[in-house]
Phi, psi and omega in degrees: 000322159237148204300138156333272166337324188294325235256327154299345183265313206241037201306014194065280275292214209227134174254033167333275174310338170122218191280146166308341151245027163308125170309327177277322175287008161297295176339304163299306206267007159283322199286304189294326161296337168208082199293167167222029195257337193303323159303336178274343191307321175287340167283033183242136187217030145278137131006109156232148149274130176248114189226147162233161181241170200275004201235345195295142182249326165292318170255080205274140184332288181351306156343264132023279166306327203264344183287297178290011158292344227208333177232109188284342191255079179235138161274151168210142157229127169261165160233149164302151137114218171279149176101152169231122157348118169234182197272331163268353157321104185000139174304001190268329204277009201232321176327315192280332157318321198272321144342324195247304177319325180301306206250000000 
């Protein structure tokens, strides 16, 4: 979620998620620790973009393979560096989203 440099600068911790003792960010983060979706994935029959970025640390590329292995009607992109690509992202980063809304 943050660059090497932020996180050298910054030592933490981090309130990313929001306050700490918020009921939803627990939530969230039992939903990310213990996902239960991975049996369904192959039942999904919409469109998916699966885009990563190869430096991303919360979402590590690998990842990325393992999801379109697994949902057949999918595009995946990746970009160099931190991050996975959103629609606010620098203008090279945002084509293949917009591409895929598109198309």
């Amino acid at each position: 979620m943050y660059t090497p440099a932020y996180r050298r600068r910054h030592p933490g911790p981090y309130d990313t998620l929001g306050i700490r003792r918020c009921p939803a960010r627990r939530r969230h983060l039992v939903a990310s620790n213990e996902p239960d979706a991975w049996d369904g994935l192959p039942d999904i029959v919409r469109r998916q973009l699966i885009q990563h970025g190869t430096d991303d640390q919360l979402a590590p590329y690998p990842n990325a393979g393992l999801l379109a292995g697994r949902i057949s009607r999918r595009r995946g992109t990746r970009s160099t560096g931190h991050g996975t690509p959103t629609l606010r992202s620098a203008a090279k980063r945002q084509a293949p989203a917009r591409d895929f809304l598109r198309g």
